[in-house]
C-alpha positions as CSV (number, residue, x, y, z in Angstrom):
1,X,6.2,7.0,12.3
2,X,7.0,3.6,12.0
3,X,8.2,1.5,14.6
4,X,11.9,-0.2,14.9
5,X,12.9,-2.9,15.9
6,X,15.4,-5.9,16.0
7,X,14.8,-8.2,13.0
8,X,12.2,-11.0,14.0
9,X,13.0,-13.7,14.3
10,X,11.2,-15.5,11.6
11,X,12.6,-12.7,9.3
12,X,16.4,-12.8,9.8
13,X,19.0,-13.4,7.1
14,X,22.3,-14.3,7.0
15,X,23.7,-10.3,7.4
16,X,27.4,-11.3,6.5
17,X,26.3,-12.7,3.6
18,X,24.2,-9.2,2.4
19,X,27.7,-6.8,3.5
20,X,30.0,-9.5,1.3
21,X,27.3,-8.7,-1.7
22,X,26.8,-5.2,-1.2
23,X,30.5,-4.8,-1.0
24,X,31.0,-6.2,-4.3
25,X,27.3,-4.8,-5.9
26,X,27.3,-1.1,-4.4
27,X,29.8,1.0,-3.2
28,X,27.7,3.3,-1.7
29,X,26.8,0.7,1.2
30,X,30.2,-1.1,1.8
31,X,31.4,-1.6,5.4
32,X,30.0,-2.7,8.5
33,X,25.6,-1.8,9.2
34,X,23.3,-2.1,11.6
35,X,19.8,-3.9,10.8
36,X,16.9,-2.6,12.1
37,X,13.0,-3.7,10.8
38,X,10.1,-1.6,10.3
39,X,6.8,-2.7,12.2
40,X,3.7,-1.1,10.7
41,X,3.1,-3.0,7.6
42,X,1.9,-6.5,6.7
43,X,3.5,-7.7,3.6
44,X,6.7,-7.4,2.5
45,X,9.6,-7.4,5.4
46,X,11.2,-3.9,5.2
47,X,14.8,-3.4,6.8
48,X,16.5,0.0,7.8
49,X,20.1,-0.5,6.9
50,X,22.8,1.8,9.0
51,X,26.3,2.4,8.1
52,X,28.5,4.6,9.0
53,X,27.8,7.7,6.8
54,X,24.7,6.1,4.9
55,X,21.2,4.7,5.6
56,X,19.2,2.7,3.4
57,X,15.8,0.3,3.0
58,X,15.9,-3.2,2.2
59,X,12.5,-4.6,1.4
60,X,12.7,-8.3,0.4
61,X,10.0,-11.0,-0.2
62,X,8.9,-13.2,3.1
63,X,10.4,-16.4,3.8
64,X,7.9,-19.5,3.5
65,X,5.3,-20.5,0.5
66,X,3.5,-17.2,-1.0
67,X,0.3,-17.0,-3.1
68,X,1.1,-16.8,-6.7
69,X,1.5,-13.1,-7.4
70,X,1.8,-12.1,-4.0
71,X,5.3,-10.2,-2.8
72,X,6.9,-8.8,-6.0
73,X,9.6,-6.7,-4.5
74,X,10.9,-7.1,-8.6
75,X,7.8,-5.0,-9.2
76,X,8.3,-2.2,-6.8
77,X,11.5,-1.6,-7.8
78,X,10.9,-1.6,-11.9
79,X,8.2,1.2,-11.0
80,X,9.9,3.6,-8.6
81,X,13.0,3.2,-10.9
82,X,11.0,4.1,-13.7
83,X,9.3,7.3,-11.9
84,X,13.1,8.9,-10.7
85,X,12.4,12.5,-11.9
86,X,8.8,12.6,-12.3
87,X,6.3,14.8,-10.7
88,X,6.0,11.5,-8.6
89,X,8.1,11.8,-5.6
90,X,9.7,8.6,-5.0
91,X,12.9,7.3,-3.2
92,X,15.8,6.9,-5.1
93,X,16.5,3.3,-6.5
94,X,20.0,1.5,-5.9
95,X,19.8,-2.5,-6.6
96,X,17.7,-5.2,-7.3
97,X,18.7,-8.3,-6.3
98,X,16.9,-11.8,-7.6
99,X,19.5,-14.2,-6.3
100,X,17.6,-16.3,-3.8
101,X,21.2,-17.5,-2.8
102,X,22.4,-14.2,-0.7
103,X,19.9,-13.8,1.8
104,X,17.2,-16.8,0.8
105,X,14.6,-14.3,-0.9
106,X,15.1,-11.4,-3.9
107,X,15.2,-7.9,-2.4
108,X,15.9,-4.3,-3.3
109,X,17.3,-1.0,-1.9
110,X,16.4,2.1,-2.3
111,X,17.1,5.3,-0.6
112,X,15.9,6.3,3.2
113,X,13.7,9.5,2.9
114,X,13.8,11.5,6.1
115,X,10.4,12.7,7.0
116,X,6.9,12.4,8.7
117,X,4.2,9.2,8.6
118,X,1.0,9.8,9.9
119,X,-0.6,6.3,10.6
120,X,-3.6,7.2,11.4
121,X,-5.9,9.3,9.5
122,X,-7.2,11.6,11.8
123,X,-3.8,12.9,12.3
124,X,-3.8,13.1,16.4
125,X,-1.0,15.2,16.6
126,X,-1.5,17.9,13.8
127,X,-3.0,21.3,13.8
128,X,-6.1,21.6,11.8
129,X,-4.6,23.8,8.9
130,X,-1.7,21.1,8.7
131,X,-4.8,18.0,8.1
132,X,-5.9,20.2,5.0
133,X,-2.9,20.8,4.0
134,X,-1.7,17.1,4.1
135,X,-4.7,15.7,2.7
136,X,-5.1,17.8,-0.1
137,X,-1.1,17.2,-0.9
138,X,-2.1,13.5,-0.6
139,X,-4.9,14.1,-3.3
140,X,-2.7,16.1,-5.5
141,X,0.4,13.3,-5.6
142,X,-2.3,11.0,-6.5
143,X,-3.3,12.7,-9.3
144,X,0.2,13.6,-10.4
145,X,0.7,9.6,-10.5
146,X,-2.8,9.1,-12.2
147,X,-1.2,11.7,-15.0
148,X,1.9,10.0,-15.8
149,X,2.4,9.2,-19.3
150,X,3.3,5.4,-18.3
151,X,4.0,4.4,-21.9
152,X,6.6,7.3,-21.9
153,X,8.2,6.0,-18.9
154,X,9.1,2.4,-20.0
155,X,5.9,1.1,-18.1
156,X,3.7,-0.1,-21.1
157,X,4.1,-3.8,-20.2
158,X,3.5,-3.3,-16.4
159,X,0.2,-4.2,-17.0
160,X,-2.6,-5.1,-19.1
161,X,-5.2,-2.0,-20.6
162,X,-8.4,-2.9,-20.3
163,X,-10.8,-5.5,-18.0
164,X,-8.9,-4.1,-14.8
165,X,-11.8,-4.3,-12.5
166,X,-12.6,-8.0,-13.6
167,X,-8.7,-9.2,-13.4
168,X,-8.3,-7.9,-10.1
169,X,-12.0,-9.3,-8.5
170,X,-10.6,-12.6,-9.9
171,X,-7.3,-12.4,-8.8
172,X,-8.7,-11.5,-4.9
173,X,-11.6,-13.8,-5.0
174,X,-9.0,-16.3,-5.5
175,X,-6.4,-15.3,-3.3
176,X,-9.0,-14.6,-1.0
177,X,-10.5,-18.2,-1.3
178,X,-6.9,-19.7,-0.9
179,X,-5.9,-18.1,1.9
180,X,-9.2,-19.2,4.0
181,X,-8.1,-22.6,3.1
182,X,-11.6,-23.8,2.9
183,X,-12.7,-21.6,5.7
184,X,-14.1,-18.4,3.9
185,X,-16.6,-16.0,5.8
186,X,-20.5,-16.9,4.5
187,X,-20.5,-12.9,4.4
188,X,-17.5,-12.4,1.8
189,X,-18.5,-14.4,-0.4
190,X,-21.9,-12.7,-0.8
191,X,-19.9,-9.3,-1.2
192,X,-17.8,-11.2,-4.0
193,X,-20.9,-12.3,-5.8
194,X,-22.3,-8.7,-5.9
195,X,-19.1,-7.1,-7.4
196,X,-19.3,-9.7,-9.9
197,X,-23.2,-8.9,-10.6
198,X,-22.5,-4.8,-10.7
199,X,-19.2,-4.4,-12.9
200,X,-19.0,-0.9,-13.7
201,X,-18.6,0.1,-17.4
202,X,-14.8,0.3,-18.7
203,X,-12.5,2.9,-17.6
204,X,-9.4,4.7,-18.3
205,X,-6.1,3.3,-17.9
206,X,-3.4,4.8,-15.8
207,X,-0.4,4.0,-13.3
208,X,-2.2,2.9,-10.2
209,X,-0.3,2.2,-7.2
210,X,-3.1,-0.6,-5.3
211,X,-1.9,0.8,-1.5
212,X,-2.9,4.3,-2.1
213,X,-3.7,6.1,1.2
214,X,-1.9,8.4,3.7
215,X,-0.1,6.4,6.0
216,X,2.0,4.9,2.5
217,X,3.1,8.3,2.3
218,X,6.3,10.4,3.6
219,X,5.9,13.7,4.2
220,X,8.5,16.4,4.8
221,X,9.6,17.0,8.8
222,X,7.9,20.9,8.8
223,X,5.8,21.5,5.9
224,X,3.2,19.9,4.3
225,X,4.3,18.1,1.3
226,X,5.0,14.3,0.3
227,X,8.8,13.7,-0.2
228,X,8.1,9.7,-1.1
229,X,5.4,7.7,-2.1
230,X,6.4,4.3,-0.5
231,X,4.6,0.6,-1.0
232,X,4.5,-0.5,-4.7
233,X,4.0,-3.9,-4.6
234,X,0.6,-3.9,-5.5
235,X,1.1,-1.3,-8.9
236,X,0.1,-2.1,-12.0
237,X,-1.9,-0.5,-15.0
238,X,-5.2,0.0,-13.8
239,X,-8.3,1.5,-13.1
240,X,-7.4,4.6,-11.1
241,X,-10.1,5.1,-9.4
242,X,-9.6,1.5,-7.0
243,X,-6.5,4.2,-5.6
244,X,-9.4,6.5,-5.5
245,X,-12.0,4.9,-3.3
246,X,-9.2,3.0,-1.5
247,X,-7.7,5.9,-0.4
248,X,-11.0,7.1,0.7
249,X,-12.0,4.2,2.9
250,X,-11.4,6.0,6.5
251,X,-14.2,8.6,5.8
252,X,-16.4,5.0,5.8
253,X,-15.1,3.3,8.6
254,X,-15.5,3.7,12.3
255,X,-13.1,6.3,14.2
256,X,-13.4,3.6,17.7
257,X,-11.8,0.5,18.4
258,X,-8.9,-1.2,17.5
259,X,-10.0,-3.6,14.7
260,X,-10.6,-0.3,11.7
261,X,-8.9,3.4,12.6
262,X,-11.2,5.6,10.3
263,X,-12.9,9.0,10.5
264,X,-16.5,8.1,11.1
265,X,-17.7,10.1,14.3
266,X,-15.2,12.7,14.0
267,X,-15.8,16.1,13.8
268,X,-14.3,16.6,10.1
269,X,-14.5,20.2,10.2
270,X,-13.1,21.0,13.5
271,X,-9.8,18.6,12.9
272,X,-9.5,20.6,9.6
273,X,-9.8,17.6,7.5
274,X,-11.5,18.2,4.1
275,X,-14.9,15.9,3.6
276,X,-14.9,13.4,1.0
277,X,-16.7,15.2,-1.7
278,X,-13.6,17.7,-1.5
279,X,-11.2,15.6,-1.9
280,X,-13.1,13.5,-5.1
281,X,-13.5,17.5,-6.2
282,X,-10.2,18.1,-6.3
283,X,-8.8,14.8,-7.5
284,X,-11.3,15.4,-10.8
285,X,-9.7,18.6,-11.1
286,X,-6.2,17.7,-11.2
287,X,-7.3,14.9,-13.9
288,X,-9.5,16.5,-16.1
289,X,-12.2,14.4,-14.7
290,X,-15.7,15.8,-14.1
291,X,-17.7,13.0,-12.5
292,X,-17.3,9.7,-10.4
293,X,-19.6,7.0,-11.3
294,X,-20.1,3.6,-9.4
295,X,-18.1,4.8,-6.4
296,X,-20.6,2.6,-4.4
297,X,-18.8,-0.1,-6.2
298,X,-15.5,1.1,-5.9
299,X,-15.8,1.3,-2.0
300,X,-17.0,-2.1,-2.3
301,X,-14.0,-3.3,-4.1
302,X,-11.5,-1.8,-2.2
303,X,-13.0,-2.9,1.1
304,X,-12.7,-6.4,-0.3
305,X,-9.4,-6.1,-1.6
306,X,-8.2,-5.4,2.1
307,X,-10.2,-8.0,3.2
308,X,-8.3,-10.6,0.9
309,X,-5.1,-8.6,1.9
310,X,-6.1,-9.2,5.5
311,X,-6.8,-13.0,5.0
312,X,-3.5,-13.7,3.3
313,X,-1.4,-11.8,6.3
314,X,-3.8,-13.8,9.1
315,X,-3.0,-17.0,7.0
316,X,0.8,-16.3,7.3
317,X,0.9,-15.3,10.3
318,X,-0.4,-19.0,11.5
319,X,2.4,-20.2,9.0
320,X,5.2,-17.7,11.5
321,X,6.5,-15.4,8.5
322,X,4.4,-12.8,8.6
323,X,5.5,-9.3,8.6
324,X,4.9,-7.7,11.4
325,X,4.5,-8.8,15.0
326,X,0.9,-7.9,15.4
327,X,-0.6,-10.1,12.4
328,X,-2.6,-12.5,13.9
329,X,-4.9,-9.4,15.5
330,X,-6.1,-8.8,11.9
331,X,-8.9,-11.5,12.6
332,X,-11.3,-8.7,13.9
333,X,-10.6,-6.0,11.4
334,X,-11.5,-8.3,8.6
335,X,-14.8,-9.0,10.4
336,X,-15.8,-4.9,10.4
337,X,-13.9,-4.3,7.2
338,X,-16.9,-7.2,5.9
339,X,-20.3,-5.8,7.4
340,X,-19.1,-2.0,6.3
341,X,-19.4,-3.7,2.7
342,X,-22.4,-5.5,3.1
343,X,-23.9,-2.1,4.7
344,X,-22.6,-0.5,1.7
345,X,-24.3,-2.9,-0.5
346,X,-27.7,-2.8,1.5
347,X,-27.6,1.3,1.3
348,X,-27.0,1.5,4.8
């Protein structure tokens, strides 16, 4: 579960000016609270708010210049509002706020779902039949999103059909390429010249969420099953299998260290956790889908996604406004996150 703690201090707003707005914006969240901020993430600054008979979760932007595109809490909130209902389990959606004036950044609120987070995908402190259990439900909620009819949900305009794969590699070659300030790793760049050389052929179009994986999810306290599906910020219309192969990245990356937590040199079978193939098996039967092609490339891409990710959280966290306390150690996971591409790449 994620960590709490007291607001940090490069993340704290003016909290008498948020219970004056509330009071007059939402009902549900008038008196006195208590702020408390998540630790875990890397982006946006999420806040539990505690009243006396309510809890919610403030995500806001950070404070400080962003990259162009970067941070849109407006985002989030139009998608999980738009998926209340659906075989999508989100939180429930109370108020968007773009008013820079009330706490110095727009923000949103949306429900506090009770329930598990397993950060790390080996699941320590799980029985095996639980791991198969929560992985295949993690499969299965992907797919459910993968299914929505987005048009029918008032998403059409959340993105654009079409050239997903090329919009995206520009977008994080050049947020990448900002956020190194000049600086950018010899080894990236070759990895960013491949994608470009090995585009796959177009795809299908669906609801894609961008931070896909299990440790985004919120499962229920004693039985297997996602109650919320948190971490929007990066959704669009897309190509869905980048949630895919991102969401598969732990079977590729080393179990050891601190710098990448994945799967590699566990015993799969004993923990109970299904292998990759079984998962991509069941994914392609929940979407009508009978075979994966390029997934070589899709690893790729979503490696080097979270190494642009990675670079624009190190670069703010020289800047004093990143998210979470433990930002400027994200040096080193860039680094493996890099040669595990360019192993990829080699056939390694």
């Amino acid at each position: 579960m994620s960590l709490l703690v007291d607001p940090l201090p490069s993340h704290r707003f003016d909290e008498a000016a948020l219970q004056d707005y509330l009071a007059a914006n939402l009902p549900e969240a008038s008196g006195p609270f208590r702020i408390l901020q998540f630790q875990g993430g890397q982006s946006n600054p999420t806040f539990l708010l505690e009243g006396e008979s309510w809890r919610m979760v403030l995500r806001k932007k950070p404070s400080g210049t962003l990259l162009k595109s970067a941070h849109q809490v407006e985002r989030e909130y139009r998608v999980i509002s738009a998926l209340q209902g659906s075989a999508v389990p989100v939180p429930r959606s109370f108020l968007l706020c773009e008013d820079e004036g009330v706490i110095g950044t727009p923000f949103y609120l949306m429900d506090y779902v009770e329930g598990r987070v397993f950060d790390l995908p080996h699941m320590p402190d799980s029985s095996p039949h639980e791991r198969t259990a929560c992985y295949q439900a993690m499969i299965s909620t992907m797919a459910a999103l993968h299914n929505v009819d987005w048009a029918a949900a008032g998403l059409a305009d959340f993105g654009r059909p079409g050239n997903y794969i090329v919009r995206q590699l520009d977008r994080w070659s050049k947020q990448y390429r900002d956020s190194a300030a000049g600086d950018a790793d010899p080894l990236v760049e070759d990895i960013i010249v491949w994608l470009e050389k090995n585009l796959p052929a177009e795809a299908r179009t669906t609801l894609a969420h961008g931070d896909f994986r299990l440790g985004n999810l919120v499962f229920d306290r004693h039985e297997p099953v996602v109650r919320a599906v948190l971490d929007w910020e990066l959704s669009t219309l897309g190509d869905p299998l980048g949630d895919l192969a991102y969401c598969c990245l732990p079977y590729h990356l080393p179990a050891d260290g601190e710098n990448a937590k994945g799967l590699l040199g566990l015993d799969l079978k004993e923990l109970g956790i299904p292998r990759e193939e079984e998962l991509l098996a069941t994914y392609g039967a929940a979407t009508g889908r009978s075979g994966i092609n390029d997934w070589t490339f899709y690893l790729v891409f979503s490696l080097f996604r979270l190494i642009a990710i990675l670079q624009g959280v190190y670069a703010r966290a020289l800047q004093g406004n990143a998210s979470s306390a433990n930002a400027i150690s994200v040096a080193g996971r860039r680094k493996v996150l890099a040669r595990t591409a360019a192993d990829m790449i080699a056939g390694k």
